[in-house]
N, CA and C atoms as an extended XYZ file, in Angstrom:
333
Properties=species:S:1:pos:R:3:atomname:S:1:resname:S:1:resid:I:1 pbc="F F F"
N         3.251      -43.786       -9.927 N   UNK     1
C         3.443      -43.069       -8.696 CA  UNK     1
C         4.765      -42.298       -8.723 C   UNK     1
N         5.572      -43.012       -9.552 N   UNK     2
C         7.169      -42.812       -9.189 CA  UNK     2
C         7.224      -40.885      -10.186 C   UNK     2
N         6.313      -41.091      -11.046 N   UNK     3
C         6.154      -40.174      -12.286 CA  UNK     3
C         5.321      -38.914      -11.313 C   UNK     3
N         4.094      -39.029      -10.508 N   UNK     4
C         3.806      -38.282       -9.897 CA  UNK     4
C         4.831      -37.214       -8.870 C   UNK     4
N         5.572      -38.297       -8.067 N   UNK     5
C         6.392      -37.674       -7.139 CA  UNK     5
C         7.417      -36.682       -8.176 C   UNK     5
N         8.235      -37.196       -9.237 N   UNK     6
C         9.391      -36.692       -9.829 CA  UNK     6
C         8.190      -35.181      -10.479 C   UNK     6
N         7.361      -35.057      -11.093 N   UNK     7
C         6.811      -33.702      -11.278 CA  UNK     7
C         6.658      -33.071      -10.296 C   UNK     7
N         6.169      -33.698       -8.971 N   UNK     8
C         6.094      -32.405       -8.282 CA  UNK     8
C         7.061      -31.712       -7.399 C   UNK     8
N         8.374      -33.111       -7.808 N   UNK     9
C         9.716      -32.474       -7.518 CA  UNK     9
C         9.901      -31.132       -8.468 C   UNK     9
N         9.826      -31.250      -10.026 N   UNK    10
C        10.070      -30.149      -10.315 CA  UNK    10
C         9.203      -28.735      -10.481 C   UNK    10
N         7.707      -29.083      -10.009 N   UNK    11
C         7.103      -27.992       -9.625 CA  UNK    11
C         7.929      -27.097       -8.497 C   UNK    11
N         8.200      -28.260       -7.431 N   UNK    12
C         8.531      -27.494       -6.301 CA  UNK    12
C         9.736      -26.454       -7.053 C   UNK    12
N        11.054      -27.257       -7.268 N   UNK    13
C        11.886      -26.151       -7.747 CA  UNK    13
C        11.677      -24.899       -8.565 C   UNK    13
N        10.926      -25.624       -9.231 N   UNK    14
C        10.357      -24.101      -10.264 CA  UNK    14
C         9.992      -22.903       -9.338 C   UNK    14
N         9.239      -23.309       -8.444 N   UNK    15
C         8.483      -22.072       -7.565 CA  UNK    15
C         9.065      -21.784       -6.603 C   UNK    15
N        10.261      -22.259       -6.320 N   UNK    16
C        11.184      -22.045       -5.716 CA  UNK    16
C        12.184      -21.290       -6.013 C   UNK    16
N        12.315      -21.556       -7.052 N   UNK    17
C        13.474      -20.322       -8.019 CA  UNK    17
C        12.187      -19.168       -8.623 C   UNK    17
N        11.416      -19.268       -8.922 N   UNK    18
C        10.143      -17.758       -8.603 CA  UNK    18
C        10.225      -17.112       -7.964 C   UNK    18
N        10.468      -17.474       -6.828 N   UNK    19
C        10.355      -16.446       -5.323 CA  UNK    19
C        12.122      -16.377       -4.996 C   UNK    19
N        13.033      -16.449       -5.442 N   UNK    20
C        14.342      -16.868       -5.129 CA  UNK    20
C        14.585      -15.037       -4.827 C   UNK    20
N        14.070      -13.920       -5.769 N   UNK    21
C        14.660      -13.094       -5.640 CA  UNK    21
C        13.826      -12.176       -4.507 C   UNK    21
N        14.753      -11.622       -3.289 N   UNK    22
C        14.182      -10.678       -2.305 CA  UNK    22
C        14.264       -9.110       -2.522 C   UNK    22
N        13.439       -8.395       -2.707 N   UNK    23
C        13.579       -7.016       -3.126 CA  UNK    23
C        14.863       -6.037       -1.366 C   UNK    23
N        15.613       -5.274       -1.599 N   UNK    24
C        15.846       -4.730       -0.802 CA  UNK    24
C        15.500       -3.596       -0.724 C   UNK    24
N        16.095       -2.799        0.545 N   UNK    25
C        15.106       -1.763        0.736 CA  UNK    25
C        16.441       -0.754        1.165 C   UNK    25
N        15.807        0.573        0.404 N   UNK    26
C        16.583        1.067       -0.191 CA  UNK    26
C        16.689        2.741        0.757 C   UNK    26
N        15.700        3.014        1.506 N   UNK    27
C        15.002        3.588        2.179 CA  UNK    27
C        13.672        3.523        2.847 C   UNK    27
N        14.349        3.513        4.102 N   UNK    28
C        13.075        3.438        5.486 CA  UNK    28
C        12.968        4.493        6.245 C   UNK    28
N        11.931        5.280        6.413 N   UNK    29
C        11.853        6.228        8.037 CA  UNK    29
C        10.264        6.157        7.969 C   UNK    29
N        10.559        6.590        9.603 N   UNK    30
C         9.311        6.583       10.271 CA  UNK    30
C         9.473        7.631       11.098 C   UNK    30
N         7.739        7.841       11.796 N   UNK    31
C         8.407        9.417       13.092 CA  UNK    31
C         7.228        9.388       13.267 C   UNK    31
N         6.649        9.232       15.043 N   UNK    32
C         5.183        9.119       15.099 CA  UNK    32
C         5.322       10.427       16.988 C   UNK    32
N         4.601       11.233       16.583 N   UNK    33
C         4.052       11.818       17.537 CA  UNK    33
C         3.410       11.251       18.576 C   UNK    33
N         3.466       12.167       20.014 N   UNK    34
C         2.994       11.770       20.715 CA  UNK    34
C         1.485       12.081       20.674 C   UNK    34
N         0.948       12.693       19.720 N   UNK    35
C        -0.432       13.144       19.847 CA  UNK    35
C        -1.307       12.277       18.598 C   UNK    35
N        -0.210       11.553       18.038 N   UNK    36
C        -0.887       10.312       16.858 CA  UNK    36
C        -0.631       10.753       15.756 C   UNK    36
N        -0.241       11.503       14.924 N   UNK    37
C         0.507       12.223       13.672 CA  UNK    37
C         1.602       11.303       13.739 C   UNK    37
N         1.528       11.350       12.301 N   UNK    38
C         2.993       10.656       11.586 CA  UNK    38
C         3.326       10.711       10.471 C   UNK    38
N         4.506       10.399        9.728 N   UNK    39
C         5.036        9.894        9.088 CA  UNK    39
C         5.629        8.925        8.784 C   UNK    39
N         5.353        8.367        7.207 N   UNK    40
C         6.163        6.654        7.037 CA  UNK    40
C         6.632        6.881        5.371 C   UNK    40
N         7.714        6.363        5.072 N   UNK    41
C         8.089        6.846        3.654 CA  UNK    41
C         9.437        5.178        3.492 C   UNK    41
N         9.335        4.352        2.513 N   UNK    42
C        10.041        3.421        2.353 CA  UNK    42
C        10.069        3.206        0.523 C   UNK    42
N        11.421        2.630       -0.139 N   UNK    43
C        11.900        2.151       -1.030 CA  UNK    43
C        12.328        1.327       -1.302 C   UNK    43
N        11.913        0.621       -2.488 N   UNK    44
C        12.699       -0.708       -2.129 CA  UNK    44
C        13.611       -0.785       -4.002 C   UNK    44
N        14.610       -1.604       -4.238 N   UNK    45
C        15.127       -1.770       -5.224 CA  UNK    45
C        14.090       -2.009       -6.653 C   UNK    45
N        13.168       -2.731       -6.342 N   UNK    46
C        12.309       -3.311       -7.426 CA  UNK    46
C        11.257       -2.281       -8.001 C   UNK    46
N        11.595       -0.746       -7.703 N   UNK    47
C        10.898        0.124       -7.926 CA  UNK    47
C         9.340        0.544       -6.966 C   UNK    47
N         9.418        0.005       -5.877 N   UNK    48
C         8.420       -0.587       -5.141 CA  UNK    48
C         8.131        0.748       -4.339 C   UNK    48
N         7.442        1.779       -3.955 N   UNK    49
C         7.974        3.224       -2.719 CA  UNK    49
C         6.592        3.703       -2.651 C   UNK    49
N         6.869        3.880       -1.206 N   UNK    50
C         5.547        4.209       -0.118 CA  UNK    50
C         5.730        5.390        0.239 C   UNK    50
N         4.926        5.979        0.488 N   UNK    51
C         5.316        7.681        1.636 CA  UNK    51
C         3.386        7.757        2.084 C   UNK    51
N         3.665        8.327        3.531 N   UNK    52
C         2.049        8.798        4.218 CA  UNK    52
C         2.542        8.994        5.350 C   UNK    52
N         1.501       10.157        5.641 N   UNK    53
C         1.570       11.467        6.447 CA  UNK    53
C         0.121       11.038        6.905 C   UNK    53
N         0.465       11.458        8.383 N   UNK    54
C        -1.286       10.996        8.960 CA  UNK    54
C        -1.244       12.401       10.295 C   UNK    54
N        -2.294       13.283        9.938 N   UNK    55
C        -2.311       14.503       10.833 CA  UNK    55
C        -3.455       14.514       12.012 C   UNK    55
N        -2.914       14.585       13.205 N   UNK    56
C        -4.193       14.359       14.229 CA  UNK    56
C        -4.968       15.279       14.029 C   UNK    56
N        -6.052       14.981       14.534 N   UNK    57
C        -7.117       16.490       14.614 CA  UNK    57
C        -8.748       16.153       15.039 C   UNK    57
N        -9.125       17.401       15.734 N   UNK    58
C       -10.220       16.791       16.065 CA  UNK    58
C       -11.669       17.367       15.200 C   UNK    58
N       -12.429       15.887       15.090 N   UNK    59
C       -13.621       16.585       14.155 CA  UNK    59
C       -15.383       16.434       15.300 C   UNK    59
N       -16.361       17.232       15.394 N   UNK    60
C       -17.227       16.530       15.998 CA  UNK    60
C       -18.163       15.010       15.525 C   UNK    60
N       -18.691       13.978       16.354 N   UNK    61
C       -18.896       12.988       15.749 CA  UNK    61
C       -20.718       13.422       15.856 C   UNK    61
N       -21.410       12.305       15.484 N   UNK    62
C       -22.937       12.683       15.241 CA  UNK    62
C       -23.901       13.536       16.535 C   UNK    62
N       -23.128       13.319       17.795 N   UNK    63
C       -23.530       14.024       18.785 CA  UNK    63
C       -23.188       15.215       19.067 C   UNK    63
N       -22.400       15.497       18.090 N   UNK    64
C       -21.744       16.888       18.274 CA  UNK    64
C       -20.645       17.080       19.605 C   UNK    64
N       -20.515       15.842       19.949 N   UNK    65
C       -18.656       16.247       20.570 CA  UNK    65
C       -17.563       15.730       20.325 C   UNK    65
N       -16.903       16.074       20.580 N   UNK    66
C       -15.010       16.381       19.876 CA  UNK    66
C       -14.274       14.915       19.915 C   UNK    66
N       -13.932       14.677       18.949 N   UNK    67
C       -13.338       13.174       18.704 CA  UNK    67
C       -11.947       13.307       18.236 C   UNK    67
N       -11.259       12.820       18.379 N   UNK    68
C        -9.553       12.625       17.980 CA  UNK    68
C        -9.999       11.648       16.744 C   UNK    68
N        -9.394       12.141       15.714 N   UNK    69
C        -9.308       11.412       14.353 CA  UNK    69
C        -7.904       11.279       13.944 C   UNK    69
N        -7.392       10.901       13.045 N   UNK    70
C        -6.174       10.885       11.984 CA  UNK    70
C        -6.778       10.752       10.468 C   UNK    70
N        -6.459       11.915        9.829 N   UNK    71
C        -6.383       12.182        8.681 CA  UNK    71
C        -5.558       11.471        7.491 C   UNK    71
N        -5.264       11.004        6.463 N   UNK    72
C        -4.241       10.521        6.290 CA  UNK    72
C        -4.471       10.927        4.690 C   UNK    72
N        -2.953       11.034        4.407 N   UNK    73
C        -2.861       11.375        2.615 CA  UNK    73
C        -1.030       10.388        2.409 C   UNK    73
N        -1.370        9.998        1.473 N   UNK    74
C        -0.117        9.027        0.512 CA  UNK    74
C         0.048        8.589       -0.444 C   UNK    74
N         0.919        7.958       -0.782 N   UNK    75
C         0.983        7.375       -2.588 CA  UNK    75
C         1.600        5.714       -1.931 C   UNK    75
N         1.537        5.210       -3.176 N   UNK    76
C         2.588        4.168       -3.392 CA  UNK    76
C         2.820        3.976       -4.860 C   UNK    76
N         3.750        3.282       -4.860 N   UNK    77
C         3.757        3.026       -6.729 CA  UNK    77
C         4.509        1.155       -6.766 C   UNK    77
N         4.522        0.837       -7.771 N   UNK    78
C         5.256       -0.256       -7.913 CA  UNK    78
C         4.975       -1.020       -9.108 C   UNK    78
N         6.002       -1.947       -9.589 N   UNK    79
C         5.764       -2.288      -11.273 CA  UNK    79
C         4.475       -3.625      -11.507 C   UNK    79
N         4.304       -3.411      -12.316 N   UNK    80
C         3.105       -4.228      -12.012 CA  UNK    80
C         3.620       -5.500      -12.687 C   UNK    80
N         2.733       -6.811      -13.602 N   UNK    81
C         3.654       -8.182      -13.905 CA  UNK    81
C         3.828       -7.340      -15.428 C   UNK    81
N         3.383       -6.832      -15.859 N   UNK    82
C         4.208       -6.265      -17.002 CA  UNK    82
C         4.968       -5.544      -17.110 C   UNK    82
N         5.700       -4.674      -16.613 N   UNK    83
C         6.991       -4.131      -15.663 CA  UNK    83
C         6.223       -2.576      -16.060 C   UNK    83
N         4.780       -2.269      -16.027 N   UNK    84
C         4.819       -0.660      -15.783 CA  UNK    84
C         4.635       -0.256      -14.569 C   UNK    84
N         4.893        0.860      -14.584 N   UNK    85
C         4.874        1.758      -13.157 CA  UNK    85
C         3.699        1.843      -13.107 C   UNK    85
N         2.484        1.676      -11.671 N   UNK    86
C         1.654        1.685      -11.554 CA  UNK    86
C         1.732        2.811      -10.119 C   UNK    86
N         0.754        3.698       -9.697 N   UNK    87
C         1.154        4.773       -8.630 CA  UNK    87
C        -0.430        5.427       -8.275 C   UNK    87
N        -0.741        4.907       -7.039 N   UNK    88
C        -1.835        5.396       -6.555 CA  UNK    88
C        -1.643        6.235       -5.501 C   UNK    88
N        -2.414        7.253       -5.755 N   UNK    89
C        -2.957        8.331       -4.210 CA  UNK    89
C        -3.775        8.391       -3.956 C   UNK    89
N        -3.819        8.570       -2.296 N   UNK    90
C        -4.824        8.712       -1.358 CA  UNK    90
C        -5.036        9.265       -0.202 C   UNK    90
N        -6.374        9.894       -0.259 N   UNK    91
C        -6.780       10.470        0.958 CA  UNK    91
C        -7.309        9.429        2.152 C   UNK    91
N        -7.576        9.570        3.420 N   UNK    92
C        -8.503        8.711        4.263 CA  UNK    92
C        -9.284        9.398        5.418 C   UNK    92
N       -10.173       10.553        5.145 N   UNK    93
C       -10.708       11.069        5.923 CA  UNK    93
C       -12.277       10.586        7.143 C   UNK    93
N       -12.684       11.744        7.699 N   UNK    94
C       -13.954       11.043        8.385 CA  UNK    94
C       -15.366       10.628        6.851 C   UNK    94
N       -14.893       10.838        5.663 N   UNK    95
C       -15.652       10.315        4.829 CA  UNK    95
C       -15.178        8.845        3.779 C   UNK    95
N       -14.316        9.036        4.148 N   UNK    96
C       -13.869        7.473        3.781 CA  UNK    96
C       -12.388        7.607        3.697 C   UNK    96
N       -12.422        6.379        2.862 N   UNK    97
C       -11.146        5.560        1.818 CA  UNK    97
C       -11.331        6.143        0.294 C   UNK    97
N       -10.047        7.603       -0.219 N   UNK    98
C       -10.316        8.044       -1.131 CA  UNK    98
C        -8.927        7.466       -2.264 C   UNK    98
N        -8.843        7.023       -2.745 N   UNK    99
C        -7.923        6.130       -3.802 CA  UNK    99
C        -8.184        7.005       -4.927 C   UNK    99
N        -6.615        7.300       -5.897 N   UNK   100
C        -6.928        7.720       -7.178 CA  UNK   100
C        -5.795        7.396       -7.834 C   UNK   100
N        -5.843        6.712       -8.901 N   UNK   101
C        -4.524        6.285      -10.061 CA  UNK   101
C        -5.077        6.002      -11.456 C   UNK   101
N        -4.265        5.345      -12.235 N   UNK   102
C        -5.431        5.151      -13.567 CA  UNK   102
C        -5.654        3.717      -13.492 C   UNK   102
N        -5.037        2.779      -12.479 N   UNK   103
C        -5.871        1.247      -12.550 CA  UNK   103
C        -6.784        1.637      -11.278 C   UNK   103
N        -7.213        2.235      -10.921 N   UNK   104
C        -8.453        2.870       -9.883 CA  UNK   104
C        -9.585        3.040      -10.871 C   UNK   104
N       -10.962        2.003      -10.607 N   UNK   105
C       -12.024        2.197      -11.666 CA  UNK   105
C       -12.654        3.954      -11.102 C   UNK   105
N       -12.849        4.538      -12.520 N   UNK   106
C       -13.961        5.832      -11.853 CA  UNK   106
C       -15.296        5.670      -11.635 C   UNK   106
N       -15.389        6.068      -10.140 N   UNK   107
C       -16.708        6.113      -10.433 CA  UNK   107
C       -18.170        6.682      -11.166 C   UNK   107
N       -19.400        6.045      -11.068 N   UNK   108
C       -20.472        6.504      -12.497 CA  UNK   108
C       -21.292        7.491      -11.193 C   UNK   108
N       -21.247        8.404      -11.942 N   UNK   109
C       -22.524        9.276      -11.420 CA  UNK   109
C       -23.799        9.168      -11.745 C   UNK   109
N       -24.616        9.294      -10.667 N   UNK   110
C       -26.168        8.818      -11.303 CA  UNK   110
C       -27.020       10.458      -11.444 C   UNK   110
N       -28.076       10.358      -12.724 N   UNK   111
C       -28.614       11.801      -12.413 CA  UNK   111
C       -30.123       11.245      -12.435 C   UNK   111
């Protein structure tokens, strides 16, 4: 028993000193309209950085009247566990969630 407790004493520390380090942040802004448009853009030390722009606008919905949407386009990037830079962009329109980087699978076209 005594052997159980003392390992998972040193599990605990181990994973404790894992997480010991906090990334800081290196740059923050934000700026949101009153009509729902925005901007958000943040950095952090660990190579970690966000930016997205979201533009109001109106599109018609299946009935054909006028709907308030937000558009949205951005990146992020950040190192992955093997320390490369990994960096995706994206759209988010009334047709979806559009993602593109090279760990983003492509999709197969059917004919």
């Amino acid at each position: 028993m005594k052997v159980i407790i003392v390992a998972l004493a040193f599990v605990a520390v181990a994973a404790a000193a894992a997480v010991d380090y906090v990334p800081q942040i290196l740059r923050s802004e934000s700026d949101q309209s009153p009509d729902g448009s925005y901007q958000y853009a943040f950095e952090s030390d660990d190579g970690t950085k966000r930016e997205e722009v979201g533009q109001a606008t109106e599109i018609l919905n299946e009935e054909g009247k006028p709907q308030k949407v937000v558009f949205v386009r951005g990146s992020f990037s950040y190192k992955d566990s093997e320390g490369n830079l990994q960096e995706i962009v994206y759209t988010a329109d009334d047709k979806g969630f559009h993602p593109e980087g090279p760990s983003i699978p492509k999709s197969v076209s059917r004919r």
